[in-house]
C-alpha positions in Angstrom: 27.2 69.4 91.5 23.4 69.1 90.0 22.1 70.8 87.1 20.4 74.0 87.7 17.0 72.0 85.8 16.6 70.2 89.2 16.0 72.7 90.9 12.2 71.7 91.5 12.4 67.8 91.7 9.5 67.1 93.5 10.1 62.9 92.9 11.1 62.4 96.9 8.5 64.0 98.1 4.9 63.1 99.2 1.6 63.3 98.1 0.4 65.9 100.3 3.9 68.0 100.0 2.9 68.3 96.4 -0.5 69.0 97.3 0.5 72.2 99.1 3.2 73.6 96.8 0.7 73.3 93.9 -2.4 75.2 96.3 0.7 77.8 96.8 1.3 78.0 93.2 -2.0 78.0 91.8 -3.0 80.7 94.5 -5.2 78.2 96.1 -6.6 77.6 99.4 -9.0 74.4 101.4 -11.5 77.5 101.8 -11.5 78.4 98.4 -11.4 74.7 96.9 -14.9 74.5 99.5 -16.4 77.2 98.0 -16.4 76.4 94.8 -17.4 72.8 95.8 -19.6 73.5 98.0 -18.3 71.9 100.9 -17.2 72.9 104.5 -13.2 74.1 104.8 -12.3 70.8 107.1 -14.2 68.7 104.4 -11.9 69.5 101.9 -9.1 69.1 104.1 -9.9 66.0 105.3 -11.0 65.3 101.7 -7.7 66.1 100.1 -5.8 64.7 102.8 -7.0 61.4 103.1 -5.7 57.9 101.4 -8.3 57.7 98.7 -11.5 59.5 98.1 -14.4 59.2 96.2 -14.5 58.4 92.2 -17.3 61.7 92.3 -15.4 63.8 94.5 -12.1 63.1 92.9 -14.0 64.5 89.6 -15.1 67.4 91.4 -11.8 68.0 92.0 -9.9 66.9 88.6 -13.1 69.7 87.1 -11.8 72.7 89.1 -8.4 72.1 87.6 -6.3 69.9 90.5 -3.9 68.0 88.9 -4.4 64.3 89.4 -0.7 63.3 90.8 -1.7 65.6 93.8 -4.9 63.9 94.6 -5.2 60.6 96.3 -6.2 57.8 94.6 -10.1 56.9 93.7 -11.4 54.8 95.0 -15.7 54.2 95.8 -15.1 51.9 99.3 -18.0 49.3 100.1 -19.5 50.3 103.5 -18.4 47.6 105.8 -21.2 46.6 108.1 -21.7 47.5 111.3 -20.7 45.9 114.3 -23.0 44.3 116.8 -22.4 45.7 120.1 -21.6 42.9 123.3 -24.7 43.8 125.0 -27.1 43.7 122.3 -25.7 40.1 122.3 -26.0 38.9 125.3 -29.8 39.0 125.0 
């Protein structure tokens, strides 16, 4: 039988799991995260639900309170150049 203090072991489940029951907990919502940010509603979705995001936005977000084990990771990517289309090629 398990101990009635593991009742809320969140350790099996995922980022984004977390994500939502602290949002629930904390009364929060994507439109009220964009708000306060600034940003549009499927910004901060997309923001929050992505692999890694931005060292500034991640601070934007760690400032309104988030805690940092529901974020993903920072991370400032190098823009990876753009590709050459075939036709533009072939001349």
């Amino acid at each position: 039988m398990e101990s009635r203090n593991n009742w809320l072991d969140v350790s099996n489940l995922t980022r984004e799991e977390k994500l939502r029951i602290w949002m629930a907990l904390a009364g929060e919502t994507y439109s009220r995260i964009a708000r306060k940010v600034g940003l549009e509603f499927s910004s901060v979705k997309y923001l929050l639900e992505n692999k890694t995001i931005s060292i500034a936005r991640y601070e934007d977000f760690r400032n309104l309170g988030i805690p940092e084990d529901v974020l993903p990771p920072a991370k400032d990517l190098k823009p990876s150049p753009k590709k050459r289309s075939l036709v533009s090629s072939v001349f």
